[in-house]
C-alpha positions in Angstrom: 46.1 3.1 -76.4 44.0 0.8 -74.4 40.1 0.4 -75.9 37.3 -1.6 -74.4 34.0 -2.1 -76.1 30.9 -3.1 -74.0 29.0 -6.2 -74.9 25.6 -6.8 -73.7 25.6 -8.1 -70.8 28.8 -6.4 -69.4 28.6 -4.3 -66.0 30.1 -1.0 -65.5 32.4 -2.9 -62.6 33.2 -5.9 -65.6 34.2 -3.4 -68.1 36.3 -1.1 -65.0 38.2 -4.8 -64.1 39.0 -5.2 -67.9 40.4 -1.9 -68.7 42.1 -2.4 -65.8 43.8 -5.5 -66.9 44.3 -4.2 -70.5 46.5 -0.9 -68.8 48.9 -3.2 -67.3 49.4 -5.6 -69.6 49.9 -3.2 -72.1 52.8 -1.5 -70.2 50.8 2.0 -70.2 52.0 3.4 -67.3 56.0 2.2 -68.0 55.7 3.8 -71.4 54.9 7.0 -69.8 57.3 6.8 -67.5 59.7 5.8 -69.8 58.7 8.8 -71.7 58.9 11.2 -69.0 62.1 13.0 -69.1 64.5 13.3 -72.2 67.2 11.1 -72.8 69.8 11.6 -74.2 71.1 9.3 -76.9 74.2 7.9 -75.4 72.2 7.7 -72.1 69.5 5.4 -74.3 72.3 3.5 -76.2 74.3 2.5 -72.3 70.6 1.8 -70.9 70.3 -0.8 -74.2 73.7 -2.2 -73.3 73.1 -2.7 -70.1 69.7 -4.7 -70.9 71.5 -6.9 -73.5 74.4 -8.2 -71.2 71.9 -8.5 -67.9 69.9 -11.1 -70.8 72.9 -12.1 -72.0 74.4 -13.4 -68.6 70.7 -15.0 -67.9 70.4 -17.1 -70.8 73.7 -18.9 -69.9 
């Protein structure tokens, strides 16, 4: 869950730009896609695979 407090001083727009900024570094909108449709548990486990030899192959 992303949170921004206002400080004094802070515009509407400043406080728009950094909730903004928060939602995207904090993957919001991948989690929710991610979380979308069901999976099924084999589906997760090949998707896993898949990610550990792609990082596998790119380390060297």
């Amino acid at each position: 869950m992303v949170v921004v407090t206002k400080k004094k001083g802070d515009s509407n727009e400043n406080m728009f730009r950094k909730f903004t900024r928060l939602y995207i570094d904090g993957k919001v909108m991948d989690d929710i896609r991610e979380r979308m449709y069901y999976k099924r548990p084999s589906q997760v486990r090949k998707e896993e695979e898949k990610e550990r030899r792609k990082k596998r192959r790119t380390r060297g």
